[in-house]
C-alpha positions as CSV (number, residue, x, y, z in Angstrom):
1,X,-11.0,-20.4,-11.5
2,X,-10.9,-24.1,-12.5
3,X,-11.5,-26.4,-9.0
4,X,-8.4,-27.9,-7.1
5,X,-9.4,-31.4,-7.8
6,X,-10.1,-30.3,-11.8
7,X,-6.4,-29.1,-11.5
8,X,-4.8,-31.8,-10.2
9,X,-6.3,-33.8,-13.0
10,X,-4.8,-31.6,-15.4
11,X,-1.6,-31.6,-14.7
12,X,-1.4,-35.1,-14.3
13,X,-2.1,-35.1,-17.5
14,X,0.3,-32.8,-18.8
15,X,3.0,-35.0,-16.5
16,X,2.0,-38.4,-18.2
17,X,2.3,-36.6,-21.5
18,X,5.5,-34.4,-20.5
19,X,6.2,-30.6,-21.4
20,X,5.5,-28.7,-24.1
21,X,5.1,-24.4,-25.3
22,X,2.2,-24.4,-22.0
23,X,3.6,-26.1,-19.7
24,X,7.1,-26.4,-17.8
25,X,7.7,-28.4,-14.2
26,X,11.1,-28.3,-12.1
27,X,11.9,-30.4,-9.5
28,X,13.2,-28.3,-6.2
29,X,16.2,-29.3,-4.2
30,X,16.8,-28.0,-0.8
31,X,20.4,-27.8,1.3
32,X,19.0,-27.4,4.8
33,X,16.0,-24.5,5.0
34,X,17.7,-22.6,1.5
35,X,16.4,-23.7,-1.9
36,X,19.6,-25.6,-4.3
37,X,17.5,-26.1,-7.3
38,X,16.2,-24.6,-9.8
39,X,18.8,-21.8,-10.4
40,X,17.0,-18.7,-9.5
41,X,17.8,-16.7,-12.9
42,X,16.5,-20.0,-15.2
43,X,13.4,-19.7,-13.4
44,X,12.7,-16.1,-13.8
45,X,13.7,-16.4,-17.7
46,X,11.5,-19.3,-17.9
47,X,8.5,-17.3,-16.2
48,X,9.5,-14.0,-18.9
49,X,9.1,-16.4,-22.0
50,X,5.7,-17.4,-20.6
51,X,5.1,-13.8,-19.7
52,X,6.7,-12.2,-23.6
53,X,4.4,-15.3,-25.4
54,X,0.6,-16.9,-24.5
55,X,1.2,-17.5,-21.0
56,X,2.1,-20.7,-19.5
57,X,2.3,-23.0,-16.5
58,X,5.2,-23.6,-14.1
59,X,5.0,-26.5,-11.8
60,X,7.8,-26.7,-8.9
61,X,7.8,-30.5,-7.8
62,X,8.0,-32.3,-10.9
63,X,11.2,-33.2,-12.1
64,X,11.7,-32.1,-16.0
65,X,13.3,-35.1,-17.1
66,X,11.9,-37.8,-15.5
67,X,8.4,-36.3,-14.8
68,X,8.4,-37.8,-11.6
69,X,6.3,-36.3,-8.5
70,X,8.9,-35.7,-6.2
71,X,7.0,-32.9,-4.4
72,X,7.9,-30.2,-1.5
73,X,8.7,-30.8,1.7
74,X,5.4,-29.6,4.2
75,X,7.4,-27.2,6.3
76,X,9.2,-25.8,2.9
77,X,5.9,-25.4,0.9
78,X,5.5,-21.3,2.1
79,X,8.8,-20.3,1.8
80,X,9.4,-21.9,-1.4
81,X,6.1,-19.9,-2.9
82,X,7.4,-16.7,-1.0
83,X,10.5,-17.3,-3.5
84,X,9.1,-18.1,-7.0
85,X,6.9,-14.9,-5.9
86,X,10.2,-12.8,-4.9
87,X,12.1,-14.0,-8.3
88,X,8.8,-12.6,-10.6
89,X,8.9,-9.3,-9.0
90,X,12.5,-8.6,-8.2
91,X,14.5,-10.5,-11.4
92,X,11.9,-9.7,-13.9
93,X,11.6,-6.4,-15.5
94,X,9.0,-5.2,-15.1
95,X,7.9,-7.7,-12.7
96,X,4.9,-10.6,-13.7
97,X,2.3,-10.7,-12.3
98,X,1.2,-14.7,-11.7
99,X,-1.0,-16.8,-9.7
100,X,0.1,-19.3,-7.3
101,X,-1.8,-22.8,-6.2
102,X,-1.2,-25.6,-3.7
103,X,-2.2,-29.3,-5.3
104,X,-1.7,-32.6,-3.9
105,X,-0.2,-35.4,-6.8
106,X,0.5,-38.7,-6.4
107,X,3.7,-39.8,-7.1
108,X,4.7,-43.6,-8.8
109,X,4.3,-44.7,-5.2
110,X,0.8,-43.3,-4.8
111,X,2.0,-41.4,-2.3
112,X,0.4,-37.7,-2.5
113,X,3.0,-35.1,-2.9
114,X,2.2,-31.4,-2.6
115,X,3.5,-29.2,-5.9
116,X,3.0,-25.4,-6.6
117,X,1.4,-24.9,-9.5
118,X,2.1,-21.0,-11.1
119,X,0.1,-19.6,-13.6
120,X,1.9,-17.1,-16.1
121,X,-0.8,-14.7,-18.3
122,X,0.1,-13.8,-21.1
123,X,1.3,-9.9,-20.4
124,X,0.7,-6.6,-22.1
125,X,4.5,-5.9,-21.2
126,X,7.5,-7.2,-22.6
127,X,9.9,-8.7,-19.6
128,X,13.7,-9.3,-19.5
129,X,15.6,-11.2,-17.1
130,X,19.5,-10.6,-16.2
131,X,18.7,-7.7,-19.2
132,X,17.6,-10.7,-22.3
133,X,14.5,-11.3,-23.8
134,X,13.0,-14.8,-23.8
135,X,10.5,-16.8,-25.5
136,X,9.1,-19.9,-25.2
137,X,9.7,-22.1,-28.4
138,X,8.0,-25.7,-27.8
139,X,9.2,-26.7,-24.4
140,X,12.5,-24.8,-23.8
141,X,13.0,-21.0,-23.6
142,X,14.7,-19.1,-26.2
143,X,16.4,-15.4,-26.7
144,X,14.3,-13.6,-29.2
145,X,16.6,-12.4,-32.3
146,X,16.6,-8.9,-32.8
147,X,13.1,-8.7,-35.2
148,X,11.4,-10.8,-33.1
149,X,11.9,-8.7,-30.4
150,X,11.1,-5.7,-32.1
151,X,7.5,-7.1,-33.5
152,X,6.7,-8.3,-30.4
153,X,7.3,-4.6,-28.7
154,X,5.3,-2.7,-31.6
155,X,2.8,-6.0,-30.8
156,X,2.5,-4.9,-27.3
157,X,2.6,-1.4,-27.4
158,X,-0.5,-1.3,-29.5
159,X,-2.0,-4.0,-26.9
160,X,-1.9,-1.3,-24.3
161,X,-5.5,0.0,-24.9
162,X,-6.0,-2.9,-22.9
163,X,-4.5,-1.8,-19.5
164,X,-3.4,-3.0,-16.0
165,X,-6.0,-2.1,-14.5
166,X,-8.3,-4.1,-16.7
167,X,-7.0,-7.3,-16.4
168,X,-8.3,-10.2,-14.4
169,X,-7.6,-10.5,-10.8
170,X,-6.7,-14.1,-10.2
171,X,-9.2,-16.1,-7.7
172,X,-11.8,-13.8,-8.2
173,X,-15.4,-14.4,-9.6
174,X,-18.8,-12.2,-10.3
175,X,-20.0,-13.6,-7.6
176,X,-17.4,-11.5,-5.1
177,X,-19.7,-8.1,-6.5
178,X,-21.5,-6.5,-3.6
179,X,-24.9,-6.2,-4.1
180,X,-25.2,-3.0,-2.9
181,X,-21.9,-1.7,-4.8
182,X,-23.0,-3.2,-8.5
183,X,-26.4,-0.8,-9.3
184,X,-24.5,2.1,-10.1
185,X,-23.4,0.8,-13.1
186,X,-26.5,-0.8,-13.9
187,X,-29.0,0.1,-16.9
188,X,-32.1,-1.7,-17.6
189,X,-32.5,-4.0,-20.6
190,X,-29.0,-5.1,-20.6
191,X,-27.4,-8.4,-19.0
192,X,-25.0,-7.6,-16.0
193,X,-22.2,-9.2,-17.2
194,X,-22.3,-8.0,-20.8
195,X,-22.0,-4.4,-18.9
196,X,-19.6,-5.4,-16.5
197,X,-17.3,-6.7,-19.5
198,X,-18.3,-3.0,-21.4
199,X,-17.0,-1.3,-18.6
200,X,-13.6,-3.0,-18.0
201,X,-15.5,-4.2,-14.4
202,X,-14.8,-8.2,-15.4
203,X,-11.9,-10.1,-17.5
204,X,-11.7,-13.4,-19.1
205,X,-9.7,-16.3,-16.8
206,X,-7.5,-18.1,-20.2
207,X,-7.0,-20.9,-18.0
208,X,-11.0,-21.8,-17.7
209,X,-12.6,-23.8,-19.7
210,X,-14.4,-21.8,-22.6
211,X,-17.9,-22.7,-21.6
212,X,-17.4,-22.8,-17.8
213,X,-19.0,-19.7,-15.4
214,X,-15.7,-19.3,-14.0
215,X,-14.7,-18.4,-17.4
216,X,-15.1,-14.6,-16.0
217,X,-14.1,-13.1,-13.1
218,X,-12.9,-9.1,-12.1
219,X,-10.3,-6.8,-13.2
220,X,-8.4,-4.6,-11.2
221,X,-11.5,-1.8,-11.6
222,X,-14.0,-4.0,-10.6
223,X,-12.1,-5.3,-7.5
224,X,-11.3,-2.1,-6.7
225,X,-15.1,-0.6,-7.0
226,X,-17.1,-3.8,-6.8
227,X,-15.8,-5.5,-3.5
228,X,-16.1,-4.4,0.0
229,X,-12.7,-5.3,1.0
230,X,-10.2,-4.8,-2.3
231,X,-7.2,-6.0,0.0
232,X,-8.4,-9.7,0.1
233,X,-7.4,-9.7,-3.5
234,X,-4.9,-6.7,-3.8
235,X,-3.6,-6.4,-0.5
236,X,-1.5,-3.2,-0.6
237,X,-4.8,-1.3,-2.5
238,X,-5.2,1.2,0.5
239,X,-4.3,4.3,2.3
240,X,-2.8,4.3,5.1
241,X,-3.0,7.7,7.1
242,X,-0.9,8.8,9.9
243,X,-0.9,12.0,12.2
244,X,1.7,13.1,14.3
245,X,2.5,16.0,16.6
246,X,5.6,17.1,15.5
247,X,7.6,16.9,12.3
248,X,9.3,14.0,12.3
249,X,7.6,10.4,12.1
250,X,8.0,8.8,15.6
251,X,5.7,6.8,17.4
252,X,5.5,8.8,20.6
253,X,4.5,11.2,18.5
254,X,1.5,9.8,17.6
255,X,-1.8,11.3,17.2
256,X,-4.1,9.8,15.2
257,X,-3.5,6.7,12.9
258,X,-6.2,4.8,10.0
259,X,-5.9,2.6,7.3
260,X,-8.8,3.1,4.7
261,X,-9.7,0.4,3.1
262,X,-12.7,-0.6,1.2
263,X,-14.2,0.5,-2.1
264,X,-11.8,3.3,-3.6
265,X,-14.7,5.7,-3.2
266,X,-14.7,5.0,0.3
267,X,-10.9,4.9,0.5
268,X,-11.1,8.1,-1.0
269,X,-13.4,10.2,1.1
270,X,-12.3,8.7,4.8
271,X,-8.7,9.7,3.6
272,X,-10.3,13.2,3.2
273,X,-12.4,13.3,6.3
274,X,-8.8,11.8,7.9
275,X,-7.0,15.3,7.4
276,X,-10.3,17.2,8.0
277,X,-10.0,15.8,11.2
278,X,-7.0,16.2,12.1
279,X,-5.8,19.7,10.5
280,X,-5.7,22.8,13.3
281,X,-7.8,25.9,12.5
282,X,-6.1,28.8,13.4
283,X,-7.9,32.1,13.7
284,X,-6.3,35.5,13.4
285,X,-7.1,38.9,16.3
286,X,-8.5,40.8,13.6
287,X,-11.8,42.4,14.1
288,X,-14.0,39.7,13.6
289,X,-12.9,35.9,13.4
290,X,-11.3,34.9,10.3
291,X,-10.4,31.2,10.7
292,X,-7.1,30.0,8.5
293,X,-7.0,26.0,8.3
294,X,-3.7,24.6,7.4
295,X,-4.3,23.2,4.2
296,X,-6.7,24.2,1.0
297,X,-9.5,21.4,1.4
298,X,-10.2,21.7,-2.2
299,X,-6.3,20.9,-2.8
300,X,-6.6,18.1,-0.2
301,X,-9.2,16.3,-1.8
302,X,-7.4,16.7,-5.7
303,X,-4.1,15.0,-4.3
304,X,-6.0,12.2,-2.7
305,X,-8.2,11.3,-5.7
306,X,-5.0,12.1,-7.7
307,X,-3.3,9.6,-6.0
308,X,-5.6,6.7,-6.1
309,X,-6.8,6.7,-9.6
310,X,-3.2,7.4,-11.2
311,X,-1.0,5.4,-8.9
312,X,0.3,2.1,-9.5
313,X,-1.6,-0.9,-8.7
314,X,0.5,-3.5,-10.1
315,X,3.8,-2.5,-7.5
316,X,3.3,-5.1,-5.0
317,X,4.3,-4.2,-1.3
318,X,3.8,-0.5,-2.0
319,X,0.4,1.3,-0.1
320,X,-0.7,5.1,-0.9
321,X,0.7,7.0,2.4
322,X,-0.6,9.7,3.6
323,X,1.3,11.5,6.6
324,X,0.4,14.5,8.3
325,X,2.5,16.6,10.5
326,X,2.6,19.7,12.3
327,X,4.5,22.1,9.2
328,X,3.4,19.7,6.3
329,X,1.3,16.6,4.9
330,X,2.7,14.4,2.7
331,X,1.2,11.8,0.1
332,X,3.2,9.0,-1.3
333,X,1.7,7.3,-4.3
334,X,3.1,3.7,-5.4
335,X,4.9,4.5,-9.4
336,X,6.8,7.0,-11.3
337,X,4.7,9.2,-13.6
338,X,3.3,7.3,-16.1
339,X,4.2,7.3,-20.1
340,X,6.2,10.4,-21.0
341,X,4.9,12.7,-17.8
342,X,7.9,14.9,-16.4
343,X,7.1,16.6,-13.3
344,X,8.4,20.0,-14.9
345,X,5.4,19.2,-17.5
346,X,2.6,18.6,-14.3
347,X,1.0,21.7,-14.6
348,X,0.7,21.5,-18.3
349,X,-0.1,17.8,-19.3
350,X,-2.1,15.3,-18.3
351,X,-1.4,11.4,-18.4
352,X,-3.6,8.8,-17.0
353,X,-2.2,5.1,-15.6
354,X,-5.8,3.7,-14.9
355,X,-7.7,4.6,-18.3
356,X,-10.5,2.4,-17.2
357,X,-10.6,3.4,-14.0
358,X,-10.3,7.4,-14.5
359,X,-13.1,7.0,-16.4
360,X,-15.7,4.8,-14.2
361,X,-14.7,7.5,-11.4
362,X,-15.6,10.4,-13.3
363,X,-18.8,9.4,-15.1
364,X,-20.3,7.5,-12.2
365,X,-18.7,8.8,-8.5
366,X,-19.5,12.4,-7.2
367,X,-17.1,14.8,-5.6
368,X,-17.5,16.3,-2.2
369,X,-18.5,19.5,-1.8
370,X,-14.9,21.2,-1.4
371,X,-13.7,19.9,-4.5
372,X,-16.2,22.6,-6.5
373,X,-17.5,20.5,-8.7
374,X,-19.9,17.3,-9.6
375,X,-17.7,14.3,-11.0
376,X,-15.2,12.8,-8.0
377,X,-12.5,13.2,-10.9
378,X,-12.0,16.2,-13.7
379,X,-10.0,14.6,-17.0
380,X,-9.7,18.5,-18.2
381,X,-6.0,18.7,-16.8
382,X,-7.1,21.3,-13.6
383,X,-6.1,18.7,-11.0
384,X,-2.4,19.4,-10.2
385,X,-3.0,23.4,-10.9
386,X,-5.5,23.4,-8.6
387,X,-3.3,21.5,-5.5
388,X,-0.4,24.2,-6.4
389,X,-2.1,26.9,-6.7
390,X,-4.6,26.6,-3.8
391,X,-2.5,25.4,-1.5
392,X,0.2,28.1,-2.6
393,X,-2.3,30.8,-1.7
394,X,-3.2,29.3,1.2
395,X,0.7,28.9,2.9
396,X,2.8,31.0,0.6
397,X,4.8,28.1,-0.4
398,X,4.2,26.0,-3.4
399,X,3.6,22.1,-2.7
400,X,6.6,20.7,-3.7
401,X,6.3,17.2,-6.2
402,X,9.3,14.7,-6.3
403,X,10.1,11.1,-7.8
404,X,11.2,9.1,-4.6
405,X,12.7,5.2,-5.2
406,X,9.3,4.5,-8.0
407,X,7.2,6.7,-5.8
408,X,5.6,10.0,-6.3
409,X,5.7,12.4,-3.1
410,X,3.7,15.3,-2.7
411,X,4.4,17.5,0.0
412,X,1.8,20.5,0.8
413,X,3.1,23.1,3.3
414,X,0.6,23.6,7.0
415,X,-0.2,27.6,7.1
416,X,-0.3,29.4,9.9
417,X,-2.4,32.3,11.2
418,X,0.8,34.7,10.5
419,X,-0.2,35.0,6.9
């Protein structure tokens, strides 16, 4: 990531010179504490064009026509990126993901003006907005005709062996790898960052210069397995885990509450050792002790890892959870299934979200010992039979899977020492 004063240089530039296919500014207009100007559905087809072609640059502050500084008001400056945010997620489908920076210009004046500079990547989706599809042609936005569109879908679709979860993480760098997280991956006689760009751990910043070190920084996997605290960058990659009494969520109820953060590994296993914790162990009066635990540990450990490597990462707002209670635990995982997945078909076919990140976890991450086997993930299909069979056993009910508001629930049933 190019240096603030670097970018102010840049776009002063691009302001003396004026717009073009890279680059669009708008000047922002306020009625008391609510934003006037720009129209909220220009903006968002302004950010799909960006998003459908090379990517692009938005600057809220300058005025289009006159290219002069006009700026944002201090005490607006937070809300007014909370909204360009809120328009890229929620009037965008699917929502873009961009990158958001606070630079100080001068205006003809010389006084210093703060703008909001929002970089647009170039996405592997195509986006509409109010249900068109735009492009950027020169310095205004465009509807695509019909077999522009379609190229640009078959385009994309083959672009998909480059996945979410391999693209760069904006304001990251190699130098946010933990030591102590990195030699895993490591092999002797080969650079690190020609194997971190082999294994989908880094990306390539577009907006660096082509020779600069910040040229390179981490994709989703290697923020996610790299850094000790994935939330500074992705801040709803973790599980949250709650335990309560009865069966209904209420705070008095309360027994045990965690968020897991760190490395998904890590993530992963205190999720695990979470229930462990807090399941009861019943034990039956026949002769000798047979103890019956309310949930298949084996099954347990499956949904968890299940969630984390399949769910979706690029769903901001939306945090694995992880409820317990005392007839059932459930497990809420951000996205629907992913390509042509039904959940009649879960038991028969596999699909996989995080191709990159499936694999690091199975060819480098071991499983604990109650999953019955060596790699922390199986790509052989045995996961969900497993859960439902296991836990079916176990409590005489089969867990029961369902597709809640872009979120897939699992709910595995507590069994008691009646069985």
């Amino acid at each position: 990531m190019i240096s603030r004063e670097q970018l102010a240089k840049d776009l002063l530039y691009y302001v003396r010179l004026g717009e073009d296919s890279s680059i669009e500014f708008k000047a922002v207009m306020f009625t008391g504490t609510q934003i006037k100007s720009p129209n909220k559905d220009k903006v968002a087809h302004e950010i799909a064009a960006f998003a459908n072609g090379m990517g692009g640059r938005l600057v809220l502050g300058v005025d289009d026509k006159t290219r002069d500084v006009s700026g944002i008001p201090e005490d607006k400056v937070s809300a007014t990126e909370e909204w360009i945010v809120t328009i890229s997620q929620q009037k965008i489908d699917p929502p873009v993901r961009l990158h958001t920076r606070l630079v100080q210009l001068p205006n003809r004046s010389g006084d210093l003006k703060t703008v909001i500079c929002v970089d647009i990547p170039r996405s592997i989706s195509v986006h509409q907005s109010s249900g068109r599809y735009y492009q950027r042609v020169g310095s205004t936005k465009q509807e695509m005709r019909p077999d522009v569109l379609a190229r640009l879908f078959q385009q994309r679709s083959q672009s998909r062996l480059i996945s979410f979860d391999e693209t760069l993480v904006t304001d990251t760098s190699l130098d946010h790898i933990d030591p102590g997280l990195k030699q895993r991956f490591l092999r002797a006689g080969t650079p690190e960052h020609q194997q971190f760009r082999k294994l989908h751990l880094s990306a390539e910043d577009d907006f660096a210069p082509a020779d600069s070190p910040e040229r390179w920084g981490l994709s989703l996997c290697g923020v996610l397995l790299l850094t000790a605290n994935p939330t500074e960058w992705l801040s709803n990659a973790y599980i949250q885990c709650v335990a309560y009494s009865g069966a209904q969520r209420d705070a008095n109820d309360q027994l045990d509450a965690q968020d897991q953060t760190g490395p998904l590994d890590q993530q992963i296993n205190a999720a695990f050792d979470f229930v462990r914790r807090n399941m009861r162990i019943a034990a039956t009066k026949q002769i000798g002790r047979v103890d019956v635990p309310q949930y298949d540990l084996g099954a347990v450990f499956e949904a968890i890892v299940n969630a984390a490597a399949h769910r979706d990462y690029s769903m901001t707002g939306r945090r694995i959870r992880l409820h317990m209670f005392a007839d059932r635990l459930e497990l809420f995982s951000p996205g629907a299934l992913p390509n042509s997945l039904t959940l009649d078909g879960l038991m028969e076919n596999t699909a996989t979200r995080n191709e990159a990140l499936v694999s690091l976890l199975s060819r480098y991450y071991s499983a604990r010992e109650e999953a019955g086997r060596q790699a922390l993930i199986e790509r052989r299909g045995e996961g969900v039979p497993k859960i439902i069979n296991n836990s079916t056993r176990l409590s005489g009910r089969e867990p029961l899977y369902e597709l809640i508001d872009d979120e897939l629930k699992l709910t595995l049933w507590a069994a008691s020492k009646k069985r």
